[in-house]
BANU-953939 format. One record per residue: residue number from 0; x, y, z of N, C-alpha, C, O in turn; residue in three letters. Coordinates in nm, 2 decimals. Each point is the difference from the previous one (the first is absolute). Example, Ala and Ser with C-alpha at 12.3 -4.5 7.8 and 13.67 -1.06 7.14 Angstrom:
BEGIN
n  neast  nnorth  nup  caeast  canorth  caup  ceast  cnorth  cup  oeast  onorth  oup  res
0  1.32  -0.57  0.78  -0.09  0.12  0.00  0.09  0.12  0.00  0.10  0.00  0.07  ALA
1  -0.14  0.11  -0.14  0.09  0.11  0.00  -0.08  0.11  0.08  0.05  0.11  0.01  SER
This chain:
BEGIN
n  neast  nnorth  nup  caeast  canorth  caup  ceast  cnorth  cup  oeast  onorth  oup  res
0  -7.69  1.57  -4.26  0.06  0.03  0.13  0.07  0.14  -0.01  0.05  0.00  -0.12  UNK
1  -0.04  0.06  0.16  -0.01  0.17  0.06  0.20  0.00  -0.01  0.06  0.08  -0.07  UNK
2  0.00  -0.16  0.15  0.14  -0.02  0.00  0.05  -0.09  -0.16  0.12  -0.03  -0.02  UNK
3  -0.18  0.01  -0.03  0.02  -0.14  -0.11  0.04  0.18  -0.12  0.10  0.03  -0.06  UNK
4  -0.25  0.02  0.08  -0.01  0.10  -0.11  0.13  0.13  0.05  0.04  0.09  -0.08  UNK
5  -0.01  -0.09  0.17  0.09  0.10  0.05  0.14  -0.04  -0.09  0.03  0.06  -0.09  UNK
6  0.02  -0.16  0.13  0.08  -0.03  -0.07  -0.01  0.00  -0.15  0.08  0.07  -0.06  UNK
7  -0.16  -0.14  0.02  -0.03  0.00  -0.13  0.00  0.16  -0.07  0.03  -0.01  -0.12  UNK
8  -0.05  0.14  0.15  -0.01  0.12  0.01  0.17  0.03  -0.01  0.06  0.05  -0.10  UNK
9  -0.02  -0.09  0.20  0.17  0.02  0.03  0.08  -0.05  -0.09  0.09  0.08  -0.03  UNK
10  -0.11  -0.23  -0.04  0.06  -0.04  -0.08  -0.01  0.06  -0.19  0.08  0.00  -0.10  UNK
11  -0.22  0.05  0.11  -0.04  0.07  -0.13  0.06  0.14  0.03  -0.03  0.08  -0.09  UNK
12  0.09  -0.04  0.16  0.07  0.14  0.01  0.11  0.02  0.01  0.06  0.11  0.01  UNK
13  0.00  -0.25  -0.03  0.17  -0.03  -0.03  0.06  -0.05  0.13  0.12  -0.01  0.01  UNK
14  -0.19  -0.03  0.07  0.05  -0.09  0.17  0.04  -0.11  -0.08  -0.07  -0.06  -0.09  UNK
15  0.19  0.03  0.13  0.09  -0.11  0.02  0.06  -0.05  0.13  0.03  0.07  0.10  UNK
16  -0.01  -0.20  -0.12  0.02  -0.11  0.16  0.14  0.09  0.00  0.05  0.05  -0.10  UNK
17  -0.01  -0.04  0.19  0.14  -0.02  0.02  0.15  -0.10  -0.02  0.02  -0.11  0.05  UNK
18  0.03  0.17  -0.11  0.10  -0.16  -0.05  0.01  -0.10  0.11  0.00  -0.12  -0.03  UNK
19  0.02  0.15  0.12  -0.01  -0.13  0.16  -0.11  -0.07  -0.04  0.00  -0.12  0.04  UNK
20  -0.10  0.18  -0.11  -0.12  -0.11  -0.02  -0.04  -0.04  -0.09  -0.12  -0.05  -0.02  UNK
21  0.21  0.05  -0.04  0.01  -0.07  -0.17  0.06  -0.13  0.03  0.09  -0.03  0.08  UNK
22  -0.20  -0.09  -0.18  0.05  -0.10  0.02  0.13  -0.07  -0.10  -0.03  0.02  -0.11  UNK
23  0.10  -0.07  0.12  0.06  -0.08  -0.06  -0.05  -0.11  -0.13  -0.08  -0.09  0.01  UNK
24  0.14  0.12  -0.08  -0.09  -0.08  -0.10  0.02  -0.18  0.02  0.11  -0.05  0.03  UNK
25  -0.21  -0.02  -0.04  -0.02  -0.11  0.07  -0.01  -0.15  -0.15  -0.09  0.01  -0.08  UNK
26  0.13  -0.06  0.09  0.01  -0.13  -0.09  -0.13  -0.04  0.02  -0.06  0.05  0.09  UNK
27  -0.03  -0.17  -0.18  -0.07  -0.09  -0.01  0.00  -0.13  0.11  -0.08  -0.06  0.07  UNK
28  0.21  0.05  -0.08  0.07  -0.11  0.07  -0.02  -0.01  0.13  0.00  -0.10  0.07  UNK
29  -0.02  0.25  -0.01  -0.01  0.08  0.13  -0.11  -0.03  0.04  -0.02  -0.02  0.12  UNK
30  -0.11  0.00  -0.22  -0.13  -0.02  0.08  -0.03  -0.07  0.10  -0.02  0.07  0.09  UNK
31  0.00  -0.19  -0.06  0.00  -0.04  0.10  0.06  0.05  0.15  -0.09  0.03  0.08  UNK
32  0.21  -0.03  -0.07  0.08  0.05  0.08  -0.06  0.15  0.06  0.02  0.01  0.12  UNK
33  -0.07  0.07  -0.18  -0.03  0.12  -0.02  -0.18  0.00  0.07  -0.05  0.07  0.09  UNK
34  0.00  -0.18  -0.18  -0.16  -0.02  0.06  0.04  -0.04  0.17  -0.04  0.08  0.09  UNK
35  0.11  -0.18  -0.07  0.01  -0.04  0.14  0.02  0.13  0.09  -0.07  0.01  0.10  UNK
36  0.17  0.09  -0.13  0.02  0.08  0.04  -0.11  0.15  0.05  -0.01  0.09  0.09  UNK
37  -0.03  -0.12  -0.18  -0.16  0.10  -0.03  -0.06  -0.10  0.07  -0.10  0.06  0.03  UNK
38  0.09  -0.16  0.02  -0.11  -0.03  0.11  0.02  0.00  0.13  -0.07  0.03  0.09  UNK
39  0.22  -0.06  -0.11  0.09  -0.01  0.12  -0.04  0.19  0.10  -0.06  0.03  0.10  UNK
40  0.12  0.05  -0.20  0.02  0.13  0.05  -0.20  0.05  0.04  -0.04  0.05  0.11  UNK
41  -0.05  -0.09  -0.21  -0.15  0.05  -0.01  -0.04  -0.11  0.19  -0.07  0.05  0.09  UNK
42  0.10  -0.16  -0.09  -0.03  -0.05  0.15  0.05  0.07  0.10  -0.06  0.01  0.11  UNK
43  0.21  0.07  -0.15  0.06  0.04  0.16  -0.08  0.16  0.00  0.00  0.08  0.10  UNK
44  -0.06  -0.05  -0.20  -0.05  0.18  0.00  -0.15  -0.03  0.08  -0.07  0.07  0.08  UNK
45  0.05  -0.21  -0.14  -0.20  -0.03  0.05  0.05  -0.03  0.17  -0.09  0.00  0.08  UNK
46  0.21  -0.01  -0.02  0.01  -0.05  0.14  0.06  0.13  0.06  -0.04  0.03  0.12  UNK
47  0.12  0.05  -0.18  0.05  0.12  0.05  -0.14  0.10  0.05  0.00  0.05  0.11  UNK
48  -0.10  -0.02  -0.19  -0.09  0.06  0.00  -0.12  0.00  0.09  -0.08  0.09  0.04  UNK
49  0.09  -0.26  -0.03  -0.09  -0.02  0.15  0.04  0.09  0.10  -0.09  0.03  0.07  UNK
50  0.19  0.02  -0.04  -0.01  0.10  0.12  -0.05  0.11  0.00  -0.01  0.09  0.08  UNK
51  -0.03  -0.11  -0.18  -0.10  0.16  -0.02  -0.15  0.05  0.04  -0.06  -0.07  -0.08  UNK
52  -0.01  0.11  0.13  -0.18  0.06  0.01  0.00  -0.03  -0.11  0.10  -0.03  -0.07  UNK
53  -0.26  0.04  0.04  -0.04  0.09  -0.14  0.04  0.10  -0.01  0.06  0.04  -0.10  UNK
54  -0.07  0.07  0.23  0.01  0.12  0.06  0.15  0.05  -0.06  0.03  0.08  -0.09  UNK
55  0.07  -0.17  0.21  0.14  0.01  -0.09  0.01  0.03  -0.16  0.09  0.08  -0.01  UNK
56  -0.14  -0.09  -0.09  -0.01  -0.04  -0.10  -0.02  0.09  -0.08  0.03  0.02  -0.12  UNK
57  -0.09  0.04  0.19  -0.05  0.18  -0.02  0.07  0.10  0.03  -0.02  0.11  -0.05  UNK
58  0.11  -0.14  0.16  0.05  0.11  0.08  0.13  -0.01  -0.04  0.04  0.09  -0.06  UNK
59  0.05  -0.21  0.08  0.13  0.01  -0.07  0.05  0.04  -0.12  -0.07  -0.03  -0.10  UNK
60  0.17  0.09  0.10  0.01  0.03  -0.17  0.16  -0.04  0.04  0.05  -0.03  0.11  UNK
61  -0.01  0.05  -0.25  0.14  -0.06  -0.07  0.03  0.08  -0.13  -0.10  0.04  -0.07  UNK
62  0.23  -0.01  0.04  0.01  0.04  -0.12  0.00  -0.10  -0.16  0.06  -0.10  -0.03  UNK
63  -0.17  0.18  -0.04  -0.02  -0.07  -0.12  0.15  0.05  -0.11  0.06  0.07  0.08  UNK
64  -0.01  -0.07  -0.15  0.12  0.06  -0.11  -0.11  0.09  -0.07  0.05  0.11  0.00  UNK
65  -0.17  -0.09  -0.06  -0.08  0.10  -0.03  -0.08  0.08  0.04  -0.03  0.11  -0.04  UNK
66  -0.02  -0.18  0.13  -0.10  0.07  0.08  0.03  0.12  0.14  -0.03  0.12  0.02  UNK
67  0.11  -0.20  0.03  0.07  0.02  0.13  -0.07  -0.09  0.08  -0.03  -0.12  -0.02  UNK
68  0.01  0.23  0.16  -0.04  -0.13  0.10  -0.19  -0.05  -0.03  -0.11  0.07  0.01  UNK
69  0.13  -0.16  -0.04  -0.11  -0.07  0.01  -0.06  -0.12  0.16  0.07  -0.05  0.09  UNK
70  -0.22  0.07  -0.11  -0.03  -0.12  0.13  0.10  -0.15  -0.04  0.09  0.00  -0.09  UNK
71  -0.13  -0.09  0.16  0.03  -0.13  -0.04  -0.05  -0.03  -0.08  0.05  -0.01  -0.11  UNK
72  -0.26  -0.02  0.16  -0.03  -0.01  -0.10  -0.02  0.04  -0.14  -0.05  -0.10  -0.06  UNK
73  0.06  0.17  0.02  0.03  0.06  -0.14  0.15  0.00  -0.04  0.00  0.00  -0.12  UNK
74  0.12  -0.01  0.17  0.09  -0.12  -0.08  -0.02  -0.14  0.03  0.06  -0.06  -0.09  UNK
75  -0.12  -0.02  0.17  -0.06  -0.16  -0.03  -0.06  0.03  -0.15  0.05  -0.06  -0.09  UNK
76  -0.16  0.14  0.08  -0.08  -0.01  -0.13  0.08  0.06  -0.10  -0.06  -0.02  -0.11  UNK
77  0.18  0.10  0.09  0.09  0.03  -0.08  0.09  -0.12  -0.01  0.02  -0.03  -0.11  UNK
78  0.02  -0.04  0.19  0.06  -0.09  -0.01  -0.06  -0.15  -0.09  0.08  -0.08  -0.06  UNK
79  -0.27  0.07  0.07  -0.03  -0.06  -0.05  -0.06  0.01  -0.12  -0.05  -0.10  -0.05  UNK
80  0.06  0.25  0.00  0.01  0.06  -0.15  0.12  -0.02  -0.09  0.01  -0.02  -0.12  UNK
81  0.10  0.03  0.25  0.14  -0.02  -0.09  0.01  -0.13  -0.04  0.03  -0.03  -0.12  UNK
82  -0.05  -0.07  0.23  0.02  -0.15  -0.07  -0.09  -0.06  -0.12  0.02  -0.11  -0.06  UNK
83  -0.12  0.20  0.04  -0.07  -0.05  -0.12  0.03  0.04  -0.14  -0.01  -0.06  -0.10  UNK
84  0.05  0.22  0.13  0.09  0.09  -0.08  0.07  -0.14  -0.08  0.00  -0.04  -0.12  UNK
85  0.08  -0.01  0.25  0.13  -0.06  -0.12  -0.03  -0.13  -0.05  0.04  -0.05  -0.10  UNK
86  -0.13  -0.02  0.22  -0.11  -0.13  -0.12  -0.04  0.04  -0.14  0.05  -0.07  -0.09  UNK
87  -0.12  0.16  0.06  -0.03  0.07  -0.10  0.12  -0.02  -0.11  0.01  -0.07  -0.10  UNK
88  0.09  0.15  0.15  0.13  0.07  -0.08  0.07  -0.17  -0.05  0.03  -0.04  -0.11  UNK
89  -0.02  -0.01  0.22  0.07  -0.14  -0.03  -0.08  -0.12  -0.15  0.05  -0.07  -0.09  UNK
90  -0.19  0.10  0.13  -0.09  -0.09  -0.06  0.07  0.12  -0.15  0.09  -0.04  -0.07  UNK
91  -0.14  0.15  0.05  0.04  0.03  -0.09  0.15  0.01  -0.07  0.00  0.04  -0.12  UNK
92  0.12  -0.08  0.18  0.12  -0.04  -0.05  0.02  -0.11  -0.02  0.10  -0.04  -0.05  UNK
93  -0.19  -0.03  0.09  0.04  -0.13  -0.02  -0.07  -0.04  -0.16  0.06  -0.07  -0.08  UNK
94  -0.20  0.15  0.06  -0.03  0.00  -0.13  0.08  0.00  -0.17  -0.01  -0.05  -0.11  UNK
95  0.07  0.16  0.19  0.11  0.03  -0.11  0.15  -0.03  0.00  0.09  0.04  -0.07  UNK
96  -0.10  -0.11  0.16  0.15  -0.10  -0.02  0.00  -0.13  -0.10  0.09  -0.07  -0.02  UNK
């Protein structure tokens, strides 16, 4: 994906999140709580978005923290790069704990 690799570009060139978007370091204990939450928030974004075209989708943009303004869709699909990002990251700390 075209926005996945954009970032990915950004981040190899020394782009960093902004501290506002830094997360808090999260306990084990938290999971649960944390999963509900990630489904909770992933349901109200799949219902927010119905008001969109396809069309919309293309045409709206938003600011990305790297990019700038991006369409929707290409932060949806950054959005669904990032949440695998930290599946990944998680599966691997958990290894070495």
């Amino acid at each position: 994906n075209k926005v996945v690799d954009n970032i990915d570009k950004k981040l190899s060139q020394g782009g960093k999140a902004a501290d506002r978007f830094l997360p808090d370091s999260v306990l084990l204990n938290q999971k649960n709580e944390l999963c509900k939450e990630l489904i909770k928030v992933t349901e109200e974004l799949n219902e927010a978005i119905k008001i969109y075209s396809e069309n919309d989708l293309d045409l709206l943009v938003l600011p990305h923290p790297l990019l700038g303004n991006i369409t929707i869709r290409e932060m949806l699909y950054s959005m669904i790069s990032h949440a695998e990002h930290h599946h990944q990251l998680t599966k691997q700390y958990l290894r070495y704990k």
